[in-house]
C-alpha positions in Angstrom: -5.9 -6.2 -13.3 -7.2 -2.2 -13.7 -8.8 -0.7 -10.6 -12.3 -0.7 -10.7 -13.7 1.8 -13.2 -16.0 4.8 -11.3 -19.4 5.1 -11.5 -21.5 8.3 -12.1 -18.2 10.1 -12.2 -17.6 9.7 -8.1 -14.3 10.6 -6.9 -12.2 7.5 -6.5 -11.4 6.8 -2.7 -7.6 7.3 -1.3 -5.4 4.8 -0.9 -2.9 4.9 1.4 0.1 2.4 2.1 1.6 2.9 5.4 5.3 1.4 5.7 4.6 -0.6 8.8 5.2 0.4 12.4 3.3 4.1 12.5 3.4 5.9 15.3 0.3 4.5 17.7 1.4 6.1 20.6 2.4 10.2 20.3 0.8 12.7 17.6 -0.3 9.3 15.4 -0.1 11.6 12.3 -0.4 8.9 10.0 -3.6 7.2 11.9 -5.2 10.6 12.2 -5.2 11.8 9.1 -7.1 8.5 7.4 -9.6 8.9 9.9 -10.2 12.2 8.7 -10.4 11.1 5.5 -12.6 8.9 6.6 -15.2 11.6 8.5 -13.6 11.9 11.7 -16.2 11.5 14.2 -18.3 10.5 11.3 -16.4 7.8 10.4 -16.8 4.1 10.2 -13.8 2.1 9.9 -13.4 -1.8 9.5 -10.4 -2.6 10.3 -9.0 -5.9 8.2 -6.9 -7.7 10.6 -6.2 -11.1 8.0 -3.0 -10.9 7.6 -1.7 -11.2 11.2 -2.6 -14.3 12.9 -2.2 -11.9 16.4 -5.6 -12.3 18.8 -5.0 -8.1 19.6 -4.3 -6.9 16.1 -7.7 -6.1 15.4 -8.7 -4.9 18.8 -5.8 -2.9 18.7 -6.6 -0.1 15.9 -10.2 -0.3 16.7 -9.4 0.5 20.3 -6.8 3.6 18.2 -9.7 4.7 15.9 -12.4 4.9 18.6 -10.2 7.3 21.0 -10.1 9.7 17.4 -13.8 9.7 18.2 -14.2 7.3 14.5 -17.3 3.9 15.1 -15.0 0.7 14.6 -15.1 -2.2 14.3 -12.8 -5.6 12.9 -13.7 -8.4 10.6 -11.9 -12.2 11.6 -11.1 -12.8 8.3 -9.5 -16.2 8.8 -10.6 -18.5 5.9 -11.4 -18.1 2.6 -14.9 -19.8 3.3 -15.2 -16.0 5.6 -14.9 -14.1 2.5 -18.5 -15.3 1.3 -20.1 -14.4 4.4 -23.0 -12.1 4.0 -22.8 -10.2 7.7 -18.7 -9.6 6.4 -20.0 -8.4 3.2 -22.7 -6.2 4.8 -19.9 -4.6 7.0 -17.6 -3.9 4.3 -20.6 -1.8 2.8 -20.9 0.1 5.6 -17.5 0.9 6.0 -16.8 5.0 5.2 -12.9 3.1 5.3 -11.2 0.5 5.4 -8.2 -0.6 7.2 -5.8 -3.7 6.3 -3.1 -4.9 8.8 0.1 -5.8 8.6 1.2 -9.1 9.0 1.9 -12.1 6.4 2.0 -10.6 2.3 0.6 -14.6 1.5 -2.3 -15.0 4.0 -3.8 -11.8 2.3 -3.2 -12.9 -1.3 -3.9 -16.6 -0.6 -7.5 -15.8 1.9 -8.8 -13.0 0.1 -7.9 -13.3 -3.4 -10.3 -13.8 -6.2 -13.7 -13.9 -3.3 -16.4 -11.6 -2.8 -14.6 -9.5 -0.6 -11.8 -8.8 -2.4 -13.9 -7.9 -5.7 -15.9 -5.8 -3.4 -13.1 -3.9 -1.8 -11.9 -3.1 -5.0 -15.5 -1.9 -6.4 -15.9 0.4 -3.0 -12.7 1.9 -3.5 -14.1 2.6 -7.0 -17.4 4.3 -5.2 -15.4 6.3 -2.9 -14.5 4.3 0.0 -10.5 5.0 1.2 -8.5 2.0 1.9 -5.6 2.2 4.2 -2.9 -0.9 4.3 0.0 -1.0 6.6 3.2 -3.6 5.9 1.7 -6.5 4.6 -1.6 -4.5 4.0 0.2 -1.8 1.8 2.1 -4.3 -0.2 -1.3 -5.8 -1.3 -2.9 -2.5 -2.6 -1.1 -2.6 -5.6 -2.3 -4.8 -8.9 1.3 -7.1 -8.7 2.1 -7.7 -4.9 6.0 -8.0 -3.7 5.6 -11.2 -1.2 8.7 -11.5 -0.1 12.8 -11.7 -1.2 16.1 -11.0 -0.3 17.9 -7.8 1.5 20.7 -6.4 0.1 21.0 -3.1 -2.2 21.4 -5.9 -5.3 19.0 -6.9 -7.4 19.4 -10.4 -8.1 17.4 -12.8 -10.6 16.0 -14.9 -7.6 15.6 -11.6 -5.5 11.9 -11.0 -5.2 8.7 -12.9 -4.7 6.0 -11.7 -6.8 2.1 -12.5 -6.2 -1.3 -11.1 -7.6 -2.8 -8.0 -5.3 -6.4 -5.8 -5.1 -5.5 -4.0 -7.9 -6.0 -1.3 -6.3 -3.9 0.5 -8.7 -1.9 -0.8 -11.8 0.4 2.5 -12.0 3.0 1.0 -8.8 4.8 -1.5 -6.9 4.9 -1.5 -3.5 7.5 -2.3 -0.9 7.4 -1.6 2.5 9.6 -1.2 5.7 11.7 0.0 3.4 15.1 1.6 4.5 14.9 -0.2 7.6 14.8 -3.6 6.1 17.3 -2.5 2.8 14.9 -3.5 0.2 16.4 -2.0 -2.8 17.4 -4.9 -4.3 14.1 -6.5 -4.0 12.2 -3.7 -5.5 14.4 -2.8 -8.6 14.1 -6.9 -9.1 10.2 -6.5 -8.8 10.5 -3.4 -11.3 12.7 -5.6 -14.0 9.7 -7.9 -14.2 7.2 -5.3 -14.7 8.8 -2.3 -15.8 5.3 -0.3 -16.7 5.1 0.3 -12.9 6.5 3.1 -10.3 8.4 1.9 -7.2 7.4 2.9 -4.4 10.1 2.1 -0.9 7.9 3.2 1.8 10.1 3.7 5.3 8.0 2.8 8.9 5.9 5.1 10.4 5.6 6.6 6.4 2.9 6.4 4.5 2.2 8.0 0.4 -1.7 9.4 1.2 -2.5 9.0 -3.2 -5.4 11.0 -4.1 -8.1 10.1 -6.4 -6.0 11.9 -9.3 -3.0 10.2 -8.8 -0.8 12.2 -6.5 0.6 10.9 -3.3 1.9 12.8 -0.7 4.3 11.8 1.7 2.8 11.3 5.5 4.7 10.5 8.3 8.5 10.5 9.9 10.5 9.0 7.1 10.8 9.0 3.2 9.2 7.5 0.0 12.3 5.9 -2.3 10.4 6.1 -5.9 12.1 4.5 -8.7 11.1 5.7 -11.7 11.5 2.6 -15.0 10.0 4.7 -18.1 13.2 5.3 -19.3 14.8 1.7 -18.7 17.0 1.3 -21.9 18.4 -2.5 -20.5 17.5 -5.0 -17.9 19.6 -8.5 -18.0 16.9 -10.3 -16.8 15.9 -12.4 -19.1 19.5 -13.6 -19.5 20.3 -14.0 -15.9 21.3 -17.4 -14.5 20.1 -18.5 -10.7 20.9 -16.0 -7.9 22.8 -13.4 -10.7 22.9 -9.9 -10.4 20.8 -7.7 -12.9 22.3 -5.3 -15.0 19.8 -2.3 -15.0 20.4 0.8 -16.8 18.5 4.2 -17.3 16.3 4.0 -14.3 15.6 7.2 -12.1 15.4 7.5 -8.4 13.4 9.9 -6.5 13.9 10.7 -2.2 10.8 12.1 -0.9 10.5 13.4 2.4 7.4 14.7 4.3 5.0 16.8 2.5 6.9 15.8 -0.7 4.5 14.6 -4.2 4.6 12.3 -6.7 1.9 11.8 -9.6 1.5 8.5 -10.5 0.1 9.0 -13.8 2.9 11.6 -15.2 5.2 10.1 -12.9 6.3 13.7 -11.5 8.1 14.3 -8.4 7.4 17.5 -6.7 9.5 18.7 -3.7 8.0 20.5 -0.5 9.1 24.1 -0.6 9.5 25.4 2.7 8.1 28.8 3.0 9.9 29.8 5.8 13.0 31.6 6.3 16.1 31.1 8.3 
C-alpha cells in the first residue's frame, strides 16, 4: 500500500510517531510542537482515541491541546460500524490534525482497517493534514504494522507480529517504546520479512517529526535506533525452524539523538552539529 498520491502538487502533511509516554506534564516538547504544526491557536485537532479502551484517553489530550490554546475535540471510535459514520467522517475533514492514541496495535488495524476512515485519513494526509500517533498509534502509520512479539536483542523466526497499517508511508517500519521495552530483536525480525523498509526504534517521550520530503527529525528526550537493510547480503529466514535465531548480515545501524536527521528516501543520517563551544 503507497501513501496516497498529492493532489495539485500540495505539500504532503507530517507524520509523526511518538514512542509512547511523552512528556504531558513539564515543557511537553513533543505535544507542542504538532500543535504548531497544526496552527497553534488555529488549530483543530481530533484526537483518535481507538486504540485504548481507557474512558479518559481521549479527554485527556483534548483537555492537553486546549490549554496550548488548539479547538479539540475526540472521536469514540469503538466499532467498525463507527468508521461509516458521516458526523465522524465530517470531523475528520475538519481536522487541521489528527491525533491517534496509544493503546492496543490490533484494535486499530482490526476497527479501522480497510473503512472510510481509514481511506480518508490516508487521502488527508495526502491533502496536507499531519497525523500524529503515539505507541500503538505510531506503530500503525506505517504501510506493514509491527503488532506485537518478543523482547530480547535476538531476532528470532517467531519474533515479531506483523499486520497491515495506514500506509502512511511504505519507506519504514515502526517500533515503539523502544529501548525501554528492548525491541531489537523484534524489529530486525520485522526488517527480515520486508527488507525494502527503514527501521525505525523510537524511545518514550521520542518522536521522528518526518517532513513532507522525507526527512525526520528527532523530537523529544531520547533516541531514534534506525536500521538501515539496503545493504542486507544474507537473512536465514527463510530457512529458519520454530523459535530459531536469524542470521543477518550487512545491515547498518544508526543512533539518533535530539535534533538529529534521517531521509527516508536516500536513507541518509545526518548528525546535529552543535554550534557551541566549550
Amino acid at each position: 500500500m503507497c501513501p496516497a498520491p498529492i493532489i495539485d502538487n500540495v505539500d504532503r502533511g507530517w507524520v509523526i510517531p511518538i514512542g509512547g509516554a511523552e512528556d504531558k506534564v513539564d515543557d511537553m516538547t513533543i505535544l507542542r510542537r504538532f500543535c504548531q504544526l497544526c496552527g497553534g491557536k488555529k488549530a483543530n485537532i481530533l484526537v483518535v482515541p481507538t486504540a485504548s479502551q481507557l474512558d479518559d484517553t481521549g479527554p485527556r489530550y483534548v483537555e492537553l491541546f486546549e490549554g496550548m490554546g488548539a479547538t479539540s475535540k475526540y472521536t469514540p471510535i469503538n466499532e467498525r460500524e463507527d468508521c461509516f459514520n458521516e458526523d465522524i467522517i465530517a470531523s475528520l475533514k475538519e481536522a487541521s490534525g489528527i491525533f491517534i492514541t496509544g493503546g492496543n496495535q490490533l484494535r486499530l488495524s482490526t476497527i479501522l482497517g480497510g473503512t472510510p476512515v481509514a481511506k480518508l485519513i490516508r487521502s488527508l494526509n495526502a491533502q496536507g493534514t499531519h497525523v500524529a500517533g503515539t505507541s500503538a498509534g505510531a506503530a500503525i502509520v506505517s504501510e506493514h504494522m509491527i503488532a506485537g512479539g518478543e523482547s530480547g536483542p535476538t531476532p528470532t523466526e517467531d519474533g515479531v507480529v506483523m499486520a497491515p497499517g495506514l500506509g502512511l508511508t511504505n519507506k519504514v517500519i515502526i517500533d515503539q517504546h523502544f529501548q525501554q521495552r528492548d525491541r531489537i530483536g523484534r524489529l530486525l525480525a520485522a526488517l527480515s520479512y520486508n527488507p525494502f523498509v527503514s527501521g525505525l526504534g523510537i524511545d518514550e517521550d521520542t518522536a521522528a517529526f518526518i517532513s513532507p520530503q522525507g526527512v525526520l527529525e528527532v523530537v523529544g528526550s531520547g533516541a531514534i535506533t534506525v536500521v538501515d537493510p539496503s545493504e542486507l547480503t544474507y537473512s536465514s529466514m527463510a530457512k529458519a525452524r520454530h523459535h530459531d535465531a536469524i542470521t543477518l548480515i550487512g545491515m547498518k545501524l544508526h543512533i539518533l539523538g535530539p535534533g538529529s536527521k534521517y531521509d527516508i528516501n536516500t536513507r541518509t543520517a545526518i548528525a546535529l552539529i552543535n554550534s557551541g563551544t566549550s
